[in-house]
C-alpha positions as CSV (number, residue, x, y, z in Angstrom):
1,X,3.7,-18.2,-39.6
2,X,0.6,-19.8,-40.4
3,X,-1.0,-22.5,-38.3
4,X,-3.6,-25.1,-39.6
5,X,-6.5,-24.9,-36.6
6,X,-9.1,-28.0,-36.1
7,X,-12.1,-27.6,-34.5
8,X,-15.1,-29.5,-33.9
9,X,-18.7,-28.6,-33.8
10,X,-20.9,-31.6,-32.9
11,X,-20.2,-34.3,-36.2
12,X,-19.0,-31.5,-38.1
13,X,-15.0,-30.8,-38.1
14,X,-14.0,-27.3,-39.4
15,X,-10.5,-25.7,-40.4
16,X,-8.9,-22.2,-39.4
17,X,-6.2,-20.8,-40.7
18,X,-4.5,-18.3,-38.5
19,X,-1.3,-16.4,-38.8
20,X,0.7,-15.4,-35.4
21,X,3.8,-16.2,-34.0
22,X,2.9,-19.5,-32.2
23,X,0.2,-22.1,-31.4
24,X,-0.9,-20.1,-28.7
25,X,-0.8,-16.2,-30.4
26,X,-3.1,-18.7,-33.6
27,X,-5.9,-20.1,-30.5
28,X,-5.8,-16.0,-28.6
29,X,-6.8,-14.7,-32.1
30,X,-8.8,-17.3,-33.5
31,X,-11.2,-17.3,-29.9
32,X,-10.9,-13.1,-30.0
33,X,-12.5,-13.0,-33.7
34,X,-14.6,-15.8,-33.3
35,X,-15.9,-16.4,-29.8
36,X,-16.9,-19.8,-28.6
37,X,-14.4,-22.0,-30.6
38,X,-11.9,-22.7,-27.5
39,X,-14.2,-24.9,-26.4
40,X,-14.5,-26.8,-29.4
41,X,-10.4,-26.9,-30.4
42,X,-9.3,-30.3,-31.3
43,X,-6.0,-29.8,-32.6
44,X,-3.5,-27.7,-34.0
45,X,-0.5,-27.2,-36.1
46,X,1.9,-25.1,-37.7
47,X,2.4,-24.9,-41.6
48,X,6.0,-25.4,-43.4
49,X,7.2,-22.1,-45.1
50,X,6.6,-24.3,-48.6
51,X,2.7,-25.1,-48.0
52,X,2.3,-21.9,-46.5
53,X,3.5,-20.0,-49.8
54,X,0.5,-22.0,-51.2
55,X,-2.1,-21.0,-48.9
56,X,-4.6,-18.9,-51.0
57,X,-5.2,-15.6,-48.9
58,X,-8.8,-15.7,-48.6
59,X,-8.9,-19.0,-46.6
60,X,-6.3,-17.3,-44.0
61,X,-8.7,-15.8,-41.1
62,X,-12.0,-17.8,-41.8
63,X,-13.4,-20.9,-41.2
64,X,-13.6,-23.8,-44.0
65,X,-15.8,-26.6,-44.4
66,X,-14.4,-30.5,-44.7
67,X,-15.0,-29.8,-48.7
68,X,-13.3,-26.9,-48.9
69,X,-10.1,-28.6,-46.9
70,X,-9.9,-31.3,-49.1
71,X,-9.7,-29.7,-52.1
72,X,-7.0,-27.1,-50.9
73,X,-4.8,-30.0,-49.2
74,X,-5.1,-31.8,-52.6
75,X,-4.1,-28.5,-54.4
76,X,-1.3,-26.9,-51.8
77,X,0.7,-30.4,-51.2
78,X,-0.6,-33.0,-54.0
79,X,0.4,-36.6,-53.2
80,X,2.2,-38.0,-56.2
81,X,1.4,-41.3,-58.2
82,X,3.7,-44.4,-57.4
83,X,4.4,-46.2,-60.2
84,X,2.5,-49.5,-60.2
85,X,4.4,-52.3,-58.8
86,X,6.1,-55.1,-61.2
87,X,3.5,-57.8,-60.1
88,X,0.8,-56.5,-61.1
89,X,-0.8,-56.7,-64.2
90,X,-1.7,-54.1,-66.8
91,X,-4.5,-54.5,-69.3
92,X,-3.5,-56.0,-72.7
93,X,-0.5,-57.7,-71.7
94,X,-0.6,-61.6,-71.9
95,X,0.6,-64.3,-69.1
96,X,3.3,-66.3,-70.5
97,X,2.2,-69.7,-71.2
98,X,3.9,-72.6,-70.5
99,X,5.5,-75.6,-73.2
100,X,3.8,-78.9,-71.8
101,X,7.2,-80.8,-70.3
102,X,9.6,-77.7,-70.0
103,X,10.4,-75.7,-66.9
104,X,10.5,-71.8,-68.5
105,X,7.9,-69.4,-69.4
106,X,8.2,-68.5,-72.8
107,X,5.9,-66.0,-74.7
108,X,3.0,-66.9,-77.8
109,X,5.9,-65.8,-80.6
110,X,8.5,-67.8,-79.2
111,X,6.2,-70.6,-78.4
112,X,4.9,-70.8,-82.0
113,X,8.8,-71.0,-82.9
114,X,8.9,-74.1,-81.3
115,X,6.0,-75.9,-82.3
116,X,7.0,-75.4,-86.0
């Protein structure tokens, strides 16, 4: 199992990614190979089998900068686009106008229609 480590060093947060068995097993190995960090561990957790398929193997065992998270959070789980919602307006599209003295919304061609 993987298991996403955050630790903090003065302003500046930094990423481990350690493979053990638990939390624990992550923290023993990550302090053993890197001395000092205990004291700066902020928080910790594991990794799904699906994101940790997409974990590039040389960012397992190392520390990464906040740059370097971003972009591999962006690239191992991307957030999808929602759809805009139906109020809002796109670019191009016109606002139905309204016929002085009716109550409906009708569009330029239909409008011209009635005019004629």
């Amino acid at each position: 199992m993987l298991y996403w480590l955050v630790y903090e060093q003065g302003d500046l947060r930094t990423v481990l990614i350690a493979e053990a068995s638990h939390l624990l097993g992550a923290r023993l190995r990550a302090d053993i190979e890197m001395p000092g960090l205990d004291d700066n561990f902020v928080v910790g957790r594991e990794l799904n089998g699906s994101l940790a398929e997409r974990i590039p193997e040389d960012t397992i065992g190392r520390m990464i900068t906040a740059a370097e998270c971003t972009k591999l959070i962006e690239r191992i789980d991307p957030i999808p686009k929602r759809p805009p919602a139906p109020s809002v307006r796109r670019k191009g599209t016109r606002r139905p106008q309204r016929i002085s003295g009716g109550s409906e919304y009708l569009d330029m061609a239909v409008a011209r229609m009635v005019m004629m």
